[in-house]
Structure formats: C-alpha cells, structure tokens
gemmi code that builds the backbone of each chain (N, CA, C; Angstrom):
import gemmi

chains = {
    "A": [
        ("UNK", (152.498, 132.045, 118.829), (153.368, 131.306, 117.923), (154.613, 132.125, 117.630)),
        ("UNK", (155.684, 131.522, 117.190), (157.073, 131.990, 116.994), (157.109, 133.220, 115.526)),
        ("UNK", (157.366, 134.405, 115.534), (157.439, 134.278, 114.076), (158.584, 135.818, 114.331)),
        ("UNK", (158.981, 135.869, 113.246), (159.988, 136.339, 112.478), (159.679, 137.240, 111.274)),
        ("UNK", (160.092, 139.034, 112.095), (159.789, 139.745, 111.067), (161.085, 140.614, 110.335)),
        ("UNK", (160.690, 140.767, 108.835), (161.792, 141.739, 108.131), (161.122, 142.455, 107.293)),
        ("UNK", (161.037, 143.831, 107.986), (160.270, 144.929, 107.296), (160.794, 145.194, 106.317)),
        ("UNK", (162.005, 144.788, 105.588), (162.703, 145.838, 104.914), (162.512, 144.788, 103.613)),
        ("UNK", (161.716, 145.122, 102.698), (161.686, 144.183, 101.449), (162.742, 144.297, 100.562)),
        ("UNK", (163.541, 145.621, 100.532), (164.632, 145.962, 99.839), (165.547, 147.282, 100.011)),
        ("UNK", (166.652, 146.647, 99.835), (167.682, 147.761, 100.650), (168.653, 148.191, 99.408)),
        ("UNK", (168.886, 149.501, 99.297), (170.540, 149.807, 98.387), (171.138, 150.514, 99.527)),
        ("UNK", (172.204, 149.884, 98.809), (173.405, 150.541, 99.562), (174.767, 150.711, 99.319)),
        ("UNK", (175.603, 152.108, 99.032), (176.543, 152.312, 98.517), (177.731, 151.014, 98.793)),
        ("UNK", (178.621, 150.443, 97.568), (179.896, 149.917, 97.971), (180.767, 150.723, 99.009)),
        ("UNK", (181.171, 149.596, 100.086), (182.237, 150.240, 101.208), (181.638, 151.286, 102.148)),
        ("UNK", (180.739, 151.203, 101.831), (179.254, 151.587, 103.157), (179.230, 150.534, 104.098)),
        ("UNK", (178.233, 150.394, 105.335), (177.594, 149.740, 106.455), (176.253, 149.950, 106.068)),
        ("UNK", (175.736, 148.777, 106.345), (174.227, 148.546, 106.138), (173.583, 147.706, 107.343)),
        ("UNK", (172.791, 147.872, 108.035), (171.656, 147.192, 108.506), (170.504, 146.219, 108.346)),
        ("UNK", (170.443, 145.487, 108.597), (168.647, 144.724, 107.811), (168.266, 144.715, 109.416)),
        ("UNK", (166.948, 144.705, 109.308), (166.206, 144.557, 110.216), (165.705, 143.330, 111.087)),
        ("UNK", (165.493, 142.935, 111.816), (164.641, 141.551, 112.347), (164.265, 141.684, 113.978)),
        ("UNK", (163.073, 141.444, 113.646), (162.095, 141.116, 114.932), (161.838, 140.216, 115.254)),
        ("UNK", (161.625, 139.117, 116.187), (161.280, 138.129, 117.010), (160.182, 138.191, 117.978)),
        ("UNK", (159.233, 137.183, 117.872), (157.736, 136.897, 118.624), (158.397, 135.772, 119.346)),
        ("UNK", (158.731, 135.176, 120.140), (158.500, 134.089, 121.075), (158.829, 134.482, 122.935)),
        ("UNK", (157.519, 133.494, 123.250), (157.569, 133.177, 124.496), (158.631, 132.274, 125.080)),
        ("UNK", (159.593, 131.809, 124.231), (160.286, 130.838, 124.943), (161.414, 131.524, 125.319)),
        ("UNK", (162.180, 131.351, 126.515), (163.444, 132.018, 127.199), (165.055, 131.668, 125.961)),
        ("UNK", (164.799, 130.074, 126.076), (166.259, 129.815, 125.534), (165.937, 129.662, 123.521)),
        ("UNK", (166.710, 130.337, 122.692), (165.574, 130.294, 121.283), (167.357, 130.489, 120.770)),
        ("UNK", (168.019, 130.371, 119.335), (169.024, 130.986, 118.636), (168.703, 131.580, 117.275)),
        ("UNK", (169.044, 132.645, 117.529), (169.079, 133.716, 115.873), (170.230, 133.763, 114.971)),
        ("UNK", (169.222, 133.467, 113.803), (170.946, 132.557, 112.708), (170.699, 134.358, 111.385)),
        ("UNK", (171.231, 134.652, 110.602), (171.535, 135.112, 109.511), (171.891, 133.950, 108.532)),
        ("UNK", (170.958, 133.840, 107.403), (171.395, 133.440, 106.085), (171.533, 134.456, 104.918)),
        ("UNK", (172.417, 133.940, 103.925), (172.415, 134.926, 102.721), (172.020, 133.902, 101.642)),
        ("UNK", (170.969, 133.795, 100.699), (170.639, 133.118, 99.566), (171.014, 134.066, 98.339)),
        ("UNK", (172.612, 134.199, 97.856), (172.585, 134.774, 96.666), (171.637, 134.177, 95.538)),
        ("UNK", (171.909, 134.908, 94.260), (170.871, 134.259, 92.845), (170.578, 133.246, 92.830)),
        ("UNK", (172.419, 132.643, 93.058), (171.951, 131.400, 92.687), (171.286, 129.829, 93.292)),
        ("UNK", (170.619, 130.483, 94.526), (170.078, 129.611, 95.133), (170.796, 128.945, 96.712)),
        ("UNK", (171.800, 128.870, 96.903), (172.156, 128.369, 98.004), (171.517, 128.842, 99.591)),
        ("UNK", (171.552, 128.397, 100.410), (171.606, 129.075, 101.945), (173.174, 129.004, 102.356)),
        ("UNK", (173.440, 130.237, 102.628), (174.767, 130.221, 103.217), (174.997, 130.923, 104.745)),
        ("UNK", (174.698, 130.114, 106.211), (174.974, 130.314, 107.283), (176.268, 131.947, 107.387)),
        ("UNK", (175.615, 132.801, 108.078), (176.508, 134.288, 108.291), (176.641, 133.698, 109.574)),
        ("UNK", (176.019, 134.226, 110.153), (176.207, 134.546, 111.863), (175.099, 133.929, 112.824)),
        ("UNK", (175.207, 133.634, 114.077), (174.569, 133.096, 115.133), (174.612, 133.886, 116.273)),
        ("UNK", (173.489, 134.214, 117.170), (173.133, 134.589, 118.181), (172.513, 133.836, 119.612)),
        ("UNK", (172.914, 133.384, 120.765), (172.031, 132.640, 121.529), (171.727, 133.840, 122.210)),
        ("UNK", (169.833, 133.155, 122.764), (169.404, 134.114, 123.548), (170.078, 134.610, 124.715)),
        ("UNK", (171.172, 133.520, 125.480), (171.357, 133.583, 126.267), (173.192, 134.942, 126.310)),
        ("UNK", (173.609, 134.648, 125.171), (174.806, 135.429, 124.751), (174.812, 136.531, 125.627)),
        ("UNK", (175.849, 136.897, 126.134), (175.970, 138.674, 126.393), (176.233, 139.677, 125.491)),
        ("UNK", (176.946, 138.745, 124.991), (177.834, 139.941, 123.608), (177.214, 139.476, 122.416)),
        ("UNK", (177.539, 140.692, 121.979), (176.512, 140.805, 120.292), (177.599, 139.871, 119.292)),
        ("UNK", (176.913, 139.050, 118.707), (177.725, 138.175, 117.815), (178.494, 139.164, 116.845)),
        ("UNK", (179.332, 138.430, 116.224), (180.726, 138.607, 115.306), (181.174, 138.212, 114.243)),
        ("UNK", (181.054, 137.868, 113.218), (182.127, 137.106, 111.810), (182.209, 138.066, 111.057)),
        ("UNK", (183.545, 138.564, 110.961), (184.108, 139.124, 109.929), (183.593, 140.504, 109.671)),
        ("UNK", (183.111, 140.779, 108.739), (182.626, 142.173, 108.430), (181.121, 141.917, 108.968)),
        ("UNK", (180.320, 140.867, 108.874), (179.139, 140.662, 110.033), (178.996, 140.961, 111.331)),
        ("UNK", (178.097, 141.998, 112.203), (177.621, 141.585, 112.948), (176.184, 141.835, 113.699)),
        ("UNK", (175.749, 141.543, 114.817), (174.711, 140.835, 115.495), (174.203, 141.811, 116.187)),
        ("UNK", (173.725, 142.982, 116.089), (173.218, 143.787, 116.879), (171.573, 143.299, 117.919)),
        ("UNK", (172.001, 142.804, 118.581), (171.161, 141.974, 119.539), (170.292, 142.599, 120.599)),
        ("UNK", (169.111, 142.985, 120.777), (168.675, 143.490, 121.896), (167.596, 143.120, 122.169)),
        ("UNK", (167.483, 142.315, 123.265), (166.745, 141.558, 123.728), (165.512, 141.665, 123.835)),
        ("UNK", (165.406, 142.796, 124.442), (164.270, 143.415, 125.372), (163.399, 144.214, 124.162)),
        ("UNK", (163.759, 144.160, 122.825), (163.007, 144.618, 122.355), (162.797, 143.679, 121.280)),
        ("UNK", (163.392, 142.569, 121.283), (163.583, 140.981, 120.293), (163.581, 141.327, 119.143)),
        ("UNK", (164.635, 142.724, 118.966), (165.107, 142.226, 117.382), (167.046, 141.870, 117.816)),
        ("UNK", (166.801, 141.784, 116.311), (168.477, 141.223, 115.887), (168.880, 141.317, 114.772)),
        ("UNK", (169.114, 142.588, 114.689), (169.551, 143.350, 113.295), (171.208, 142.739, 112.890)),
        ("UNK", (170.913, 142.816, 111.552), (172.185, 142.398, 111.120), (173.092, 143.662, 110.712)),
        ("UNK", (174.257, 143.437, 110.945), (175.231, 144.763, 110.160), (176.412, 144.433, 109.741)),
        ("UNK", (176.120, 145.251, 108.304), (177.873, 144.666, 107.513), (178.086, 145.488, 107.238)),
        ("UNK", (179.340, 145.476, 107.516), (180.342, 146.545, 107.441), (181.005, 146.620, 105.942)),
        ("UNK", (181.537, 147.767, 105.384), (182.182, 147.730, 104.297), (181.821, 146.818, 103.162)),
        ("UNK", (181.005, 147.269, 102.749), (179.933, 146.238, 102.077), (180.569, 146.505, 100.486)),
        ("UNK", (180.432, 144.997, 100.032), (180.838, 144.370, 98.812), (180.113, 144.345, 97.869)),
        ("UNK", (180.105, 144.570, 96.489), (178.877, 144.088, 94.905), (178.974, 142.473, 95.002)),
        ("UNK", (179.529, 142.047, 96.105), (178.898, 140.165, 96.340), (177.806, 140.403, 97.702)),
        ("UNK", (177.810, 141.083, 98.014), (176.903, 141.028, 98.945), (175.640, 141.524, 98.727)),
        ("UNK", (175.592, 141.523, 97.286), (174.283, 141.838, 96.679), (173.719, 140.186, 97.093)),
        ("UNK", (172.247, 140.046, 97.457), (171.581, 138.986, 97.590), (170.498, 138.840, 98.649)),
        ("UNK", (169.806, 137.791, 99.139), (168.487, 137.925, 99.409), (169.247, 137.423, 101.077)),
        ("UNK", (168.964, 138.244, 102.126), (169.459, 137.981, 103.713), (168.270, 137.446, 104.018)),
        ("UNK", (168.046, 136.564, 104.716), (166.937, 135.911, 105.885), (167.552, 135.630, 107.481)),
        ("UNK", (166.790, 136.090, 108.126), (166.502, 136.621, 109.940), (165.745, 134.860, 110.019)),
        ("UNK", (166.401, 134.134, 111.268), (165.481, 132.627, 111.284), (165.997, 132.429, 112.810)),
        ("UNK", (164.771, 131.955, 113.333), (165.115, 131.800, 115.198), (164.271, 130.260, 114.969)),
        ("UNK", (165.971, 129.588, 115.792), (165.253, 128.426, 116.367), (164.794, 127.808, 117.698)),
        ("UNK", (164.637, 127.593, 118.332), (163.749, 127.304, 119.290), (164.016, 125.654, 120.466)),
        ("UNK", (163.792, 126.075, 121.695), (164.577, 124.821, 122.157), (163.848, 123.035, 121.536)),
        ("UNK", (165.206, 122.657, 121.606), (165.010, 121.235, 120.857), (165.966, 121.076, 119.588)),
        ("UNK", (165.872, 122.458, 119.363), (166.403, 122.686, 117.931), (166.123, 122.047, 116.740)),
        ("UNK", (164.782, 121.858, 116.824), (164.182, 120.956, 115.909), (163.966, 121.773, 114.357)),
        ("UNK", (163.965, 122.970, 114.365), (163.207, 123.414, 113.034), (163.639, 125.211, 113.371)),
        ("UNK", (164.006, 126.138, 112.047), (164.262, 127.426, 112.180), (163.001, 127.616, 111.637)),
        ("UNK", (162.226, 128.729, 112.277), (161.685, 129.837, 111.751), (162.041, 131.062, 110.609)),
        ("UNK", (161.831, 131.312, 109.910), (162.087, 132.153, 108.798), (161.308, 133.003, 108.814)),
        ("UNK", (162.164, 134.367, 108.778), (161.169, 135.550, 108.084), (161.129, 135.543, 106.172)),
        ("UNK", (160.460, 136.987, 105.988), (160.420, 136.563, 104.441), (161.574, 137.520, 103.749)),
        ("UNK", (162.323, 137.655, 103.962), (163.834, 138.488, 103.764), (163.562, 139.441, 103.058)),
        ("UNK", (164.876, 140.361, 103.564), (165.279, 141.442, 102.752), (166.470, 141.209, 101.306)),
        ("UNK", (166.024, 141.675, 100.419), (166.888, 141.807, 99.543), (168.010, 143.028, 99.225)),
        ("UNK", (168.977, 142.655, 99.070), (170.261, 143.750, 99.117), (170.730, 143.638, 98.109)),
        ("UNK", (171.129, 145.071, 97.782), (171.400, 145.427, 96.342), (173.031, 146.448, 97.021)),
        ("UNK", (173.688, 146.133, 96.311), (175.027, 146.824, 96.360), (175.718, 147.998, 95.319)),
        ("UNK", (175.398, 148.888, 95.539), (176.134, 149.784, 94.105), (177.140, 150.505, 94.112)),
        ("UNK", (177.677, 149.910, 92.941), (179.527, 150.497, 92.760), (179.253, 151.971, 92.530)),
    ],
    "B": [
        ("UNK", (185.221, 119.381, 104.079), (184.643, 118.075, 103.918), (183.432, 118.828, 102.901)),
        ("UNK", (183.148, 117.380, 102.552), (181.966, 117.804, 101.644), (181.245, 118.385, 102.516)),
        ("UNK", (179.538, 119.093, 101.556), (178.584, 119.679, 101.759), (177.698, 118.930, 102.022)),
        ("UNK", (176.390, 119.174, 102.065), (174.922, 118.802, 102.161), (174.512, 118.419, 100.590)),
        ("UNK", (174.314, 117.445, 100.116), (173.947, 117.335, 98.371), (172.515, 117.204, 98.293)),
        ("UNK", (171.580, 116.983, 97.455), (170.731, 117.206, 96.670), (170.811, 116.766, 95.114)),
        ("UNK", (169.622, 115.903, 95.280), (169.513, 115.567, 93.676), (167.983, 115.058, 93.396)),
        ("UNK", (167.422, 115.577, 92.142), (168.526, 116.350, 91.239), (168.369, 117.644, 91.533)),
        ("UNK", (168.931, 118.244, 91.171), (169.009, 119.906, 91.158), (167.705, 120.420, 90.638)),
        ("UNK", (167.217, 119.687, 89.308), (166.106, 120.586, 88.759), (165.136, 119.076, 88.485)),
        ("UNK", (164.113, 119.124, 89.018), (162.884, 118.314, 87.935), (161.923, 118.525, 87.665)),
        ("UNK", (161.410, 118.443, 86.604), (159.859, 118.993, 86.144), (159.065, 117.753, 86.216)),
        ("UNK", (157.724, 117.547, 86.267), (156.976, 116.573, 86.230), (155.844, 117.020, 86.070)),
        ("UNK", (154.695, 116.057, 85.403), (153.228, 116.097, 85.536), (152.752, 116.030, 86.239)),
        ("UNK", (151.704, 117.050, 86.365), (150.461, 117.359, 87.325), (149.598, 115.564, 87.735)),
        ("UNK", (150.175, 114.808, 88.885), (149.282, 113.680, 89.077), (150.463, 112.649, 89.280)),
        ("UNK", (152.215, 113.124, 88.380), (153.046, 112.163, 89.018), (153.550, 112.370, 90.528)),
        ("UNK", (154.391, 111.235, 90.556), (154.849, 111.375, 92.038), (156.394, 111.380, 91.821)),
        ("UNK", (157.239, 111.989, 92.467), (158.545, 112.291, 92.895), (159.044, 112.284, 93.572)),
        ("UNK", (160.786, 111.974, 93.550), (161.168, 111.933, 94.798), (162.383, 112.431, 94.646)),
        ("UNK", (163.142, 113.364, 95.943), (164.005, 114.244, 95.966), (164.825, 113.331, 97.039)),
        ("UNK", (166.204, 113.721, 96.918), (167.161, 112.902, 97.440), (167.982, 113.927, 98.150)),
        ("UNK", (168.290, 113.555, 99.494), (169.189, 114.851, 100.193), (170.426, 113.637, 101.137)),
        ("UNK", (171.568, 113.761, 100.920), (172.725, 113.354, 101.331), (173.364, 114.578, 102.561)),
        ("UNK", (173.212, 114.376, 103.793), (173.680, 115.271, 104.622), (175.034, 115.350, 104.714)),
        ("UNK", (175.665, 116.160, 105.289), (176.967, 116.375, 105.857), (177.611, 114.726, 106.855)),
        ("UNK", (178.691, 114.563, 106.654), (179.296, 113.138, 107.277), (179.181, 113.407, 108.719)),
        ("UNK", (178.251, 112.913, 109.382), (178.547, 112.679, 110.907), (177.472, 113.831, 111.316)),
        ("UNK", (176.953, 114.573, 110.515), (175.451, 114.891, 111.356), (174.079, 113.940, 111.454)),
        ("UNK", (173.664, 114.226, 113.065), (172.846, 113.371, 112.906), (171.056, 114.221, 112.798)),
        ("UNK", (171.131, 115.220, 112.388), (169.934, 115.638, 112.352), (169.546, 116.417, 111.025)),
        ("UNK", (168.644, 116.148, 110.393), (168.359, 116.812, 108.802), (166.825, 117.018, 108.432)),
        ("UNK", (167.205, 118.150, 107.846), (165.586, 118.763, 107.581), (165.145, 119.277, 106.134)),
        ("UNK", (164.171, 118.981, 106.428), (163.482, 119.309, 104.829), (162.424, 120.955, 105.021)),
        ("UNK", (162.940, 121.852, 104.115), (162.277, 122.768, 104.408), (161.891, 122.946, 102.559)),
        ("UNK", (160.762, 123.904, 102.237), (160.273, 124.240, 101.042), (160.070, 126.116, 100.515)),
        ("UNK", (160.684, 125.993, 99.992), (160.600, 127.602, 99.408), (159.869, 127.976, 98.229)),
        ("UNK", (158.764, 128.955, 98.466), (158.411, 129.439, 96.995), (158.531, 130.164, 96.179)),
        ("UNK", (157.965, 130.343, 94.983), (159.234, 131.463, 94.917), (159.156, 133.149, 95.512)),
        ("UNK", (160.162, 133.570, 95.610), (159.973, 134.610, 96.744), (159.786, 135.255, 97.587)),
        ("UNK", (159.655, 133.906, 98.331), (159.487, 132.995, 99.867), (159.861, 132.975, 100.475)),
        ("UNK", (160.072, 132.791, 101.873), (160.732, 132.768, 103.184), (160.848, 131.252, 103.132)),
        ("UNK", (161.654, 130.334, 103.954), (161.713, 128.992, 103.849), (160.428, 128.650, 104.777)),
        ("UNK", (159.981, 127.580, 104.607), (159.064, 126.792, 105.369), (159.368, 125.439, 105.432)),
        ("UNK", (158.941, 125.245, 107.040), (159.413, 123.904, 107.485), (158.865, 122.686, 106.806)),
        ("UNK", (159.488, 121.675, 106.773), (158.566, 120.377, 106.448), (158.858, 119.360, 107.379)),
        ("UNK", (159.630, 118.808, 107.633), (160.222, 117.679, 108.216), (161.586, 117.359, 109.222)),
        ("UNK", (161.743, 116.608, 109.764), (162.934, 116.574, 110.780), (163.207, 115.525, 110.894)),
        ("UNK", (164.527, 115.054, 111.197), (164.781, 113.537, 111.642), (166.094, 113.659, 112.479)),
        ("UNK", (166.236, 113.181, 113.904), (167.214, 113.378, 114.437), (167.294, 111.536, 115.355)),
        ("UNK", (168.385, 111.315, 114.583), (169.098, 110.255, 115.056), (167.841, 108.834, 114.664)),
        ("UNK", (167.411, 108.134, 115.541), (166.225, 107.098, 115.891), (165.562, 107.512, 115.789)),
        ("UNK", (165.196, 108.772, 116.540), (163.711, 109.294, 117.123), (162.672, 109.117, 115.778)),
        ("UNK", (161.782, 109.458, 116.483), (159.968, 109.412, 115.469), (160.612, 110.978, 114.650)),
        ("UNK", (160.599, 111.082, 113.471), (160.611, 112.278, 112.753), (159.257, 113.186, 113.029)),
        ("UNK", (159.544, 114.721, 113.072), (158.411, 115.805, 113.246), (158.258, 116.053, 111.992)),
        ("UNK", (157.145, 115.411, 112.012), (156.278, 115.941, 110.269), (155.150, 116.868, 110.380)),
        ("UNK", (155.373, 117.969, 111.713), (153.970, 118.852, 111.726), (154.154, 119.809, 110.756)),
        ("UNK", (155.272, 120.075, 109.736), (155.151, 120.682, 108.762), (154.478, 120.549, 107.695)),
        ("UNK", (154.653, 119.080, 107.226), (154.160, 118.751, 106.153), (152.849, 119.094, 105.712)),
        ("UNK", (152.598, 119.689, 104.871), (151.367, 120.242, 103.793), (150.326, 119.130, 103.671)),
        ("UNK", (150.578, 118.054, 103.389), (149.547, 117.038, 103.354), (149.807, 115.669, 103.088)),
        ("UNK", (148.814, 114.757, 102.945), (149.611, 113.181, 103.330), (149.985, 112.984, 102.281)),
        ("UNK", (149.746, 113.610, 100.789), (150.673, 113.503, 99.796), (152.294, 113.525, 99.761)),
        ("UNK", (152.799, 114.328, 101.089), (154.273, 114.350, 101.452), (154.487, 113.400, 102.180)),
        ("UNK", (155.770, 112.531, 101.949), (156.189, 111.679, 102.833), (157.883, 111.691, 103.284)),
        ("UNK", (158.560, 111.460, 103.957), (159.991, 111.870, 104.113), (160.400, 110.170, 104.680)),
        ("UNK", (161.598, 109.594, 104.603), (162.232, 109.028, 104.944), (163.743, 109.091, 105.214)),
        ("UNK", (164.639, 108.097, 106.297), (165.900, 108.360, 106.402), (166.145, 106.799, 106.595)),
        ("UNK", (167.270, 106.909, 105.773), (167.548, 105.426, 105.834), (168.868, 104.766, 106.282)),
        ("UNK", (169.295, 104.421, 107.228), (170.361, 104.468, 108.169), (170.930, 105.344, 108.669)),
        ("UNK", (169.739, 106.483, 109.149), (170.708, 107.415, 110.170), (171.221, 108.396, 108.643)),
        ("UNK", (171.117, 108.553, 107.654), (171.691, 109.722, 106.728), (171.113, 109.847, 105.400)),
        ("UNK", (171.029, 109.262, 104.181), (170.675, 109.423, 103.132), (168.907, 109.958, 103.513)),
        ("UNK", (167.877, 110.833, 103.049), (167.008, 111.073, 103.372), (166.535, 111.168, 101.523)),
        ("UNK", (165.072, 110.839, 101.409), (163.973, 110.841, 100.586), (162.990, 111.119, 100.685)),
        ("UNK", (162.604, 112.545, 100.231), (161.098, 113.061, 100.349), (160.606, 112.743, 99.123)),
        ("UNK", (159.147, 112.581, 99.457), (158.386, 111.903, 98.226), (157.459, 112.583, 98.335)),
        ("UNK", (156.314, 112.808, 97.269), (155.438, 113.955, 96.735), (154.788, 112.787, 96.041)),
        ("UNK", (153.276, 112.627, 96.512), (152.736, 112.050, 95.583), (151.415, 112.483, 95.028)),
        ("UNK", (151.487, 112.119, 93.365), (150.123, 113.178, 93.035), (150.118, 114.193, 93.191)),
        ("UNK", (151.501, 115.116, 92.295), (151.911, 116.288, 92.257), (150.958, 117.180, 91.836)),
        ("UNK", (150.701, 118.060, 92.867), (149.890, 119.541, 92.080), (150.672, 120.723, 91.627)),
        ("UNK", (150.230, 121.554, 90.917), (150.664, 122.881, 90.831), (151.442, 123.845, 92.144)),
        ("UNK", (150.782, 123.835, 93.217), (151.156, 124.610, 94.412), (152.610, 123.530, 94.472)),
        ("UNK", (152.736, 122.422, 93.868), (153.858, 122.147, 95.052), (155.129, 122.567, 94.302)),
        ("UNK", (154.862, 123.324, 93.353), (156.102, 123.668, 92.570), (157.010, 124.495, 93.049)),
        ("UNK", (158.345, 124.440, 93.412), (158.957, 124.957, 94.720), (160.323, 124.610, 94.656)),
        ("UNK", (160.942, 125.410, 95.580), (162.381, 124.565, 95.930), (162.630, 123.742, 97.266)),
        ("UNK", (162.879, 122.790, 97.223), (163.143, 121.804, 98.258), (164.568, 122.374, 99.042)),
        ("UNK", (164.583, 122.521, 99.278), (166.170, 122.502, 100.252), (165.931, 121.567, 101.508)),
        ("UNK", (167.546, 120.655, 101.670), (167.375, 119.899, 102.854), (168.725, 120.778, 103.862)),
        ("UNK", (168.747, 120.041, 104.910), (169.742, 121.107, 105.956), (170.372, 119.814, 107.026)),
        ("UNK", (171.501, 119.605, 107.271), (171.773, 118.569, 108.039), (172.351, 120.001, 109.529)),
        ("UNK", (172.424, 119.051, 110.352), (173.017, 119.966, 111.832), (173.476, 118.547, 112.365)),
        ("UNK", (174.799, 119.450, 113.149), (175.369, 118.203, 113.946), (174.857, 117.428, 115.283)),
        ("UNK", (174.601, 118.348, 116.335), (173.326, 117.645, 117.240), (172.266, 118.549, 117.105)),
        ("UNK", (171.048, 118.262, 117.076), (169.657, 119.161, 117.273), (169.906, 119.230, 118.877)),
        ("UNK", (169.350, 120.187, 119.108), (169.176, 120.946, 120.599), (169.868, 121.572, 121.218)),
        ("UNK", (171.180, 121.631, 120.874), (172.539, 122.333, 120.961), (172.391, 123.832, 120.917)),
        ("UNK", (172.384, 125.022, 121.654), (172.000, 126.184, 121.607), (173.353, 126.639, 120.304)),
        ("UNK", (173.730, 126.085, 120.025), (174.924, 126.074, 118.980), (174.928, 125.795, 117.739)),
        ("UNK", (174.086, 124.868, 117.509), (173.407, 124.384, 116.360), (173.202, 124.712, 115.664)),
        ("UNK", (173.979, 125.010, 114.308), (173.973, 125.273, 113.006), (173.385, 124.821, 112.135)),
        ("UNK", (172.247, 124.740, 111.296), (171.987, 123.562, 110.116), (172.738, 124.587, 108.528)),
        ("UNK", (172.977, 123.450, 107.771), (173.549, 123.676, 106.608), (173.226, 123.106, 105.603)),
        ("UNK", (172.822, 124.333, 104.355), (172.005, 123.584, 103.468), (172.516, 123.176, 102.566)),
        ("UNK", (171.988, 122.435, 101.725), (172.294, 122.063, 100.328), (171.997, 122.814, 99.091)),
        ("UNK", (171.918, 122.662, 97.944), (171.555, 123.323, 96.946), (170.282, 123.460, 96.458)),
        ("UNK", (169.548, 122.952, 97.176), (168.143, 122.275, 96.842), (167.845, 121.537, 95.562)),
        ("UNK", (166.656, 121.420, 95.188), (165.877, 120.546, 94.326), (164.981, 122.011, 93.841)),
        ("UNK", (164.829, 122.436, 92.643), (163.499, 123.056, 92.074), (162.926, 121.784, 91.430)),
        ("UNK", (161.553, 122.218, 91.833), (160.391, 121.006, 91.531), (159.478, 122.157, 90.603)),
        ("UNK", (158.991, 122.012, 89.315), (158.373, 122.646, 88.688), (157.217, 121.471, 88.320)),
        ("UNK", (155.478, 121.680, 88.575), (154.795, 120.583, 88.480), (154.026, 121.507, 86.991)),
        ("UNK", (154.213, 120.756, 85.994), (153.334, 121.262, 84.826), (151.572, 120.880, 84.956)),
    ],
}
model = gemmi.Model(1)
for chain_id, residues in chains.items():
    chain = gemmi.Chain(chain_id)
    for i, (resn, *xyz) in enumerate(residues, 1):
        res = gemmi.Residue()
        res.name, res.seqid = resn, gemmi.SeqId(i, " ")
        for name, pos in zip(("N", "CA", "C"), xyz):
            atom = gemmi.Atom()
            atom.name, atom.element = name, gemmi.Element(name[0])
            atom.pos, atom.b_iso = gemmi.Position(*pos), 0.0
            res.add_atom(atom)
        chain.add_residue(res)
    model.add_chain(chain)
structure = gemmi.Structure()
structure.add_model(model)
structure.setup_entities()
C-alpha cells in the first residue's frame, strides 16, 4: 500500500535560516506526484510545491524547494530564508495514477524563531 | 477567482443527529474530494467525484457517510447518526482534471464538526 512518511514531528529553526522537513514514499507504482502543503493555525491547506515522478529537475517556487531523489523515495522539502509566517504544520502527500485521491503523511510542525 | 468554499465553517451537533456539510468547488473544476482530519491528524481520504463517473467512496468510514454532487459542482456530505469519533474537520478539495500528472487539488476552509 501507498504511504507517506514524516519523521520529523517538530522542527525549530532560526529566522533567515534554511530548513528541511523530511518525506518518504512507499509505492509500487512508476507514474505517482508529490505535493507540499502548509496548514497554518488557522486551518487552511495551502498548495507549496509539486513534484512528478517522472520530473528531472527538482521542483521550485520561490523560497521552496523539492529535493527529490528517487531511488531512495523521499522528497524533502527546503525553504530557504525562512520567515515567523512560516511557522505552521507542513504535510508530504503523493498522489497516484488516476489522480483520484492524495495520500498524506502525519506532518511536521515548524516553529520559526526571531 | 474565487476559492473552494465550505459551509458552515463550524457545527456542533448531538450524538444520534445527522448533518450535512456543503463544499462549493473552484469554477470549472471538474473533480472534488472530501477528505477528514482529526485533530492532529494527517488528512484522510473520504470521497471523490470526477465529472459523471460513479464516485470512489473506498474511503468512507461507514454507511453512515454519504456524499453527493449535484450538477457536476455543488457537493454534500452527509453524516448520519453522528458519533463521537466523527468529530473532525471536513475539508473538501476541487482539481481541475483528475489524472493529470499536474494536478493540483485545492482546499477549502473546511467544516469543524464537533459531535457532543
């Protein structure tokens, strides 16, 4: 079965630092896409970044990106120059051909300190 | 353009009523999903509906859940004979085509469902 791991239950990390979160991937299927969400406090899902399995290059937005490696199926996230808004709860989610439904890990939470 | 909506935002109800959560997708997607969060939860799937097709309800928790879409967009999940466990946040997610290695879904604000 598909599943989606994030070891990291909680992260600090200095303002205007780079940070990492972690994510691992279980599937047998060839063609699958790896999304980044951020759920600040107050509840929303807010789409970061996208990965296809098939990509060469490691995804990109902004101070986001996609550290992708296949062969060992994770897909770490990294932000650069990190913000006290980027305090909030990140989730790692692979969807799968059909594109019927994302998988979710159980996220890391990020804490930012001035 | 607008977002993905949700309503209402918050409802509480008795242990034994039934409810129903309302999710308005994005204009011109045709695929939307119902996923459930607890608290301090990873999301979990519930439901799917893309275009005509038969909706994938292998998420759903039990036949107490039911989902509908009613011309291709407005969607209604229903909960009937609310228990305790189902107290949660609903979030729905519209995407523009399902299967698209491109395919973005985008959520709404969800629904907290608190069952007393």
């Amino acid at each position: 079965a598909q599943k989606i791991t994030q070891t990291q239950p909680g992260m600090f990390v200095q303002e205007k630092e780079a940070v990492t979160l972690d994510c691992t991937y279980d599937t047998s299927d060839q063609s699958y896409g790896l999304f980044w969400y951020k759920q600040p406090s107050s509840g929303e899902m807010i789409f970061l970044i996208y990965q296809g399995s098939y990509d060469e290059q490691n995804a990109t937005e902004g101070r986001y990106s996609l550290n992708f490696q296949k062969a060992r199926k994770s897909a770490n996230l990294v932000i650069s120059a990190s913000q006290l808004g980027d305090s909030a709860m990140y989730f790692c989610a692979m969807s799968l051909p059909g594109g019927n439904k994302l998988v979710f890990g159980a996220g890391t939470i990020l804490r930012v300190k001035s | 353009g607008a977002g993905v909506s949700q309503s209402p935002s918050n409802k509480v109800t008795e242990k034994g009523k039934d409810v129903e959560l309302r999710c308005d997708p994005i204009s011109g997607h045709t695929a939307l999903y119902w996923y459930r969060q607890s608290l301090g939860q990873g999301l979990e799937f519930l439901i799917y509906f893309q275009g005509n097709s038969a909706p994938d309800k292998s998420g759903l928790p039990s036949d107490r859940f039911s989902a509908e879409r009613t011309g291709g967009s407005v969607s209604t999940l229903t909960i009937q004979r609310t228990q305790q466990e189902d107290s949660a946040v609903y979030l729905c997610a519209s995407s523009l085509i399902a299967g698209g290695r491109t395919d973005t879904q985008y959520f709404g604000p969800g629904t907290r469902l608190t069952v007393l």
